[in-house]
N, C-alpha and C positions, 0 to 999 in steps of 0.2 A: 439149213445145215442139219446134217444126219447127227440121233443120239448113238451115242457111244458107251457102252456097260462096261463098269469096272466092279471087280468083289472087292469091298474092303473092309479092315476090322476095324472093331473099337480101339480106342486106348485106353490101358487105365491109370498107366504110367505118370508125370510128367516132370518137368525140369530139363536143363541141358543132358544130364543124362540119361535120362527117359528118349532122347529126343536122338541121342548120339546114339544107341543101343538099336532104336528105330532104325534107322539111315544104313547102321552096321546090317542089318538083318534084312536090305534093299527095298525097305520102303520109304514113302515121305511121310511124317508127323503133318496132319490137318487137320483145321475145325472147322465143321459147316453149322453156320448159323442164317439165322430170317424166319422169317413171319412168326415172328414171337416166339417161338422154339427156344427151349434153351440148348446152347453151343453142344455140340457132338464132336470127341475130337477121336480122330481116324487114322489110320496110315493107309496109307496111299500104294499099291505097289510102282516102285519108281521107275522099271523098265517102260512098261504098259504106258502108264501118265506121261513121261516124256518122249513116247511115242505117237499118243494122242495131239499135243499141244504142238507135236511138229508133222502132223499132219490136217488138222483140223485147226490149228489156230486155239488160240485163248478160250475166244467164243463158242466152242463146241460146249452142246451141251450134255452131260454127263447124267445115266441112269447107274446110282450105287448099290449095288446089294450089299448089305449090313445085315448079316446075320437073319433076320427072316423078314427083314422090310424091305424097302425098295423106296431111294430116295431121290429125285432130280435134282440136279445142282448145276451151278456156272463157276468158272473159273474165278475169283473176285482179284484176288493177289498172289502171284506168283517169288515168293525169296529165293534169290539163288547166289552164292557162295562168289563175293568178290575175286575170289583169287583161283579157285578150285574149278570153282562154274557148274559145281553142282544142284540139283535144286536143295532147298533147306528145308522150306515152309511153304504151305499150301493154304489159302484163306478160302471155301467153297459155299453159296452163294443158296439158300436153297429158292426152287424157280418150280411156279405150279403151269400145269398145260393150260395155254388160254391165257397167260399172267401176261401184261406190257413191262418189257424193261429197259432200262435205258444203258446202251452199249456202246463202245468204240469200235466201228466196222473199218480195218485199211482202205485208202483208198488209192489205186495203182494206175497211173495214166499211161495210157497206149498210146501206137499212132504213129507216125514222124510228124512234126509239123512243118509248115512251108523252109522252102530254100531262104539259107541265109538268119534263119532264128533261130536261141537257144529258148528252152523250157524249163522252169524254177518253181519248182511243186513249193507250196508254202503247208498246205497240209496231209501227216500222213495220216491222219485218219475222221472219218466224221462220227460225231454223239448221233444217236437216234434211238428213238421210242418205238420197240418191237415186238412183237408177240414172240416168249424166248422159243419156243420152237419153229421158231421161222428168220432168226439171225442169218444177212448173208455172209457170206464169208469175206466179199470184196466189194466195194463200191471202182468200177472200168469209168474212165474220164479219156476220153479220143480225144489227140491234139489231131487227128490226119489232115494235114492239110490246111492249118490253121496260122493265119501270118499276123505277121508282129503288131503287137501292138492288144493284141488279145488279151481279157482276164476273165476267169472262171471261177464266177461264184457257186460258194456252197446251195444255195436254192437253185442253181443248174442243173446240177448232179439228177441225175434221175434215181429215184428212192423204189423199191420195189413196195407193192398194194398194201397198204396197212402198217405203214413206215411212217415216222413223224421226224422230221427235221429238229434235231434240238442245239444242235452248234448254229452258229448265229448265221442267217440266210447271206448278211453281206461279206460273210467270212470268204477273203480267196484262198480256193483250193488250189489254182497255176494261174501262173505267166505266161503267155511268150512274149517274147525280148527281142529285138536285134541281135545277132552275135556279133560281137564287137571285131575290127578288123585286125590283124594282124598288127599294124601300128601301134594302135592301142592297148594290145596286149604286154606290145612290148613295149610302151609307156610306163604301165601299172607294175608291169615288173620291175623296172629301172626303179619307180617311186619307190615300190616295199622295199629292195635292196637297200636305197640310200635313206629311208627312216632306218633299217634295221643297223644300219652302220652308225646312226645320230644315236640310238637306242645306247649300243655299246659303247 
């Protein structure tokens, strides 16, 4: 995963109004903390960053200019406004070259699988242990061709060189199933109708 440079300033501000003032003037209000560092807190410009996270995903890793240093960091927690959907609050992660860390990579299954079966992902994403600048962006899981009855553990998944498995190997990632017949659809639906009418 490519780093990404953002300029951002100190804050010296803080409280809800420090923080609303922030937001007002189109940045986000962040603190980067780790490896013993004490917290730094930053605004963030908010165009740019939620340009980044919606093209690069969470996991991109970020090079910050602060004023005359130069800091790496990861995304740790993203806040973003129940009702509004804006972001709030930013938590940033700091991450040395060479450093293993342990991330949430999606994982996106392709593929059709065989005639006559559905497919029921049970995880969207796997934990693994990575050198931060070499996070993938997606863990690819191929049903092609794959008939029922199939399940897809996490130690399946093929991990790229220098990846360590940390979500549990017997975890399943997918199913495939039968897809139920036409009858039985309209079984299961007859049944939820007349619970929901016992309900009332």
């Amino acid at each position: 995963m490519s780093e990404v440079r953002l300029s951002v300033e100190p804050r010296t501000e803080f409280g809800k109004g420090a923080a609303r003032r922030t937001r007002r003037a189109g940045k986000i209000p962040a603190v980067l903390y780790g490896h013993g560092t004490d917290p730094r807190h930053l605004a963030l410009p908010a165009i740019e960053f939620a340009r980044v996270i919606r093209e690069n995903g969470s996991n991109a890793v970020l090079t910050l200019d602060v004023e005359s240093s130069t800091e790496l960091a990861l995304t740790k927690t993203i806040t973003v406004h129940p009702l509004k959907n804006y972001i709030e609050h930013v938590d940033l992660l700091v991450v040395k070259r060479g450093e293993k860390i342990t991330v949430d990579v999606p994982v996106v299954i392709t593929g059709e699988a065989g005639p006559g079966t559905l497919v029921h992902q049970d995880l969207d994403t796997l934990s693994v242990e990575v050198e931060a600048l070499h996070i993938p962006e997606q863990f690819e899981v191929s049903v092609e061709g794959v008939e029922a009855g199939t399940q897809i553990l996490a130690s399946q998944v093929t991990l790229p060189r220098g990846a360590t498995l940390v979500t549990d190997p017997e975890a399943m990632v997918a199913a495939v199933n039968e897809a139920p017949s036409g009858a039985e659809v309209e079984e299961e639906t007859a049944e939820a109708a007349a619970e929901s009418e016992e309900a009332e």
